[in-house]
C-alpha positions in Angstrom: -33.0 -22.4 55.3 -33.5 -19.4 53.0 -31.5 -19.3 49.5 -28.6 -17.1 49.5 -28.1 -14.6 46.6 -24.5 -13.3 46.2 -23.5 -10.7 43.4 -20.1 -9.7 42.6 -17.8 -8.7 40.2 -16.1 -11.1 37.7 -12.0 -11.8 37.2 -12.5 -9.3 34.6 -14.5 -5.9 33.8 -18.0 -7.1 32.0 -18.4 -10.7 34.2 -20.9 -10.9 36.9 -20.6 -13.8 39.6 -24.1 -14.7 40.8 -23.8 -17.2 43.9 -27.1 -19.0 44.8 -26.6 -20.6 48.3 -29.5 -22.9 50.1 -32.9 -24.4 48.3 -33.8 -22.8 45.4 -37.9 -22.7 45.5 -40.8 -20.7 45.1 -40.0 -18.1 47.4 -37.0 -17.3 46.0 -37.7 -16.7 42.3 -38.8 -13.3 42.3 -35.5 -12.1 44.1 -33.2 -14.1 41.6 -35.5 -12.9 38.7 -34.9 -9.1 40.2 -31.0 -9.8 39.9 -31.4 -11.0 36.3 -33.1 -8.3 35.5 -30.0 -6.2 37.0 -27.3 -7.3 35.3 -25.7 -5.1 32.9 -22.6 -7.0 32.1 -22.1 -9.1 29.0 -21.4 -12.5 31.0 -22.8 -14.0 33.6 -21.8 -16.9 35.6 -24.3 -18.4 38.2 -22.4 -20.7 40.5 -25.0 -24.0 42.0 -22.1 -25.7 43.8 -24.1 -24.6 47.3 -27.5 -25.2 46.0 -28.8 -29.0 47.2 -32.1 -28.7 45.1 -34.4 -26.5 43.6 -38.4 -26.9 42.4 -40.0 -26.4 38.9 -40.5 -22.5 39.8 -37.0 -21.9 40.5 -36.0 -24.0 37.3 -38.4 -21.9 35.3 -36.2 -18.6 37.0 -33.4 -20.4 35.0 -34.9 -20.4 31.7 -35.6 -16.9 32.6 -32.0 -16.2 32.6 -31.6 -18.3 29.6 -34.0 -16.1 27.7 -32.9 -13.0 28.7 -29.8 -13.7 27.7 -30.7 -14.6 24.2 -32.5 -11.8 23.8 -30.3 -9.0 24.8 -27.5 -11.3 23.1 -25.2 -11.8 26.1 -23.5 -15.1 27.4 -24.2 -17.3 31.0 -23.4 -20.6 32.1 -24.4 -22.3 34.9 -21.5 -23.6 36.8 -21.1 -26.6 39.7 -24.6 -28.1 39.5 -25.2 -31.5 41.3 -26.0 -34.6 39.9 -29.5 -33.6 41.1 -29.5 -30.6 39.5 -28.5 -32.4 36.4 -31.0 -35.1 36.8 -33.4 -32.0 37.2 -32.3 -30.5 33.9 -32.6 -33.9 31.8 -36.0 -35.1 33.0 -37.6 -32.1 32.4 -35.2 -32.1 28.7 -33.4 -28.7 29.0 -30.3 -30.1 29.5 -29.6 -29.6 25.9 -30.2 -25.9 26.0 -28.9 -24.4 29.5 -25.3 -23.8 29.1 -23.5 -25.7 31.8 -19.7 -26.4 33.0 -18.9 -28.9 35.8 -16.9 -25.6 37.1 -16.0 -22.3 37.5 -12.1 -22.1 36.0 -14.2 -23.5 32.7 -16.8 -21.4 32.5 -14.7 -18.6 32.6 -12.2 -20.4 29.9 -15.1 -20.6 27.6 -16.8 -17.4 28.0 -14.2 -14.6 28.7 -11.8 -13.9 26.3 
């Protein structure tokens, strides 16, 4: 099964929904990376409630998002990760730098005002 890579618009003008659906892995990077890239809006919420695991490429595609979005100062989240995923994000010690909320109603409590 491929991953799944769903943009849409936000509740609210300037949010950008990105919904990853399947493994992340290898061959998926470059497409994600392509929608990072993209996105214009100011926030951007990347929902991994569908995504069952993903390898050390596709978490280095995260910290892609994470650095682009220091750098051209705009906010993301990651929103609905597994205990995998979490597991994922401590062992490899970024867990203390990805911005992550168990959902989506708090993610968008946090970062749209």
């Amino acid at each position: 099964m491929d991953l799944k890579i769903e943009a849409t618009a936000g509740p609210r003008e300037g949010v950008k929904i990105v919904r990853l659906s399947g493994p992340f892995t290898l061959p998926s990077v470059f497409e994600f990376q392509s929608v990072v890239r993209s996105l214009n809006e100011p926030v951007a919420i990347v929902d991994l409630s569908e995504v069952p695991f993903m390898d050390s490429a596709a978490l280095g595609a995260v910290m892609f998002l994470h650095a682009s979005a220091q750098k051209n100062q705009r906010q993301y989240a990651l929103v609905g990760a597994s205990k995998r995923l979490h597991d994922l994000f401590k062992v490899v010690g970024v867990d203390e730098i990805l911005v992550t909320y168990p959902t989506m109603a708090e993610a968008q409590a946090k970062l749209i005002s």
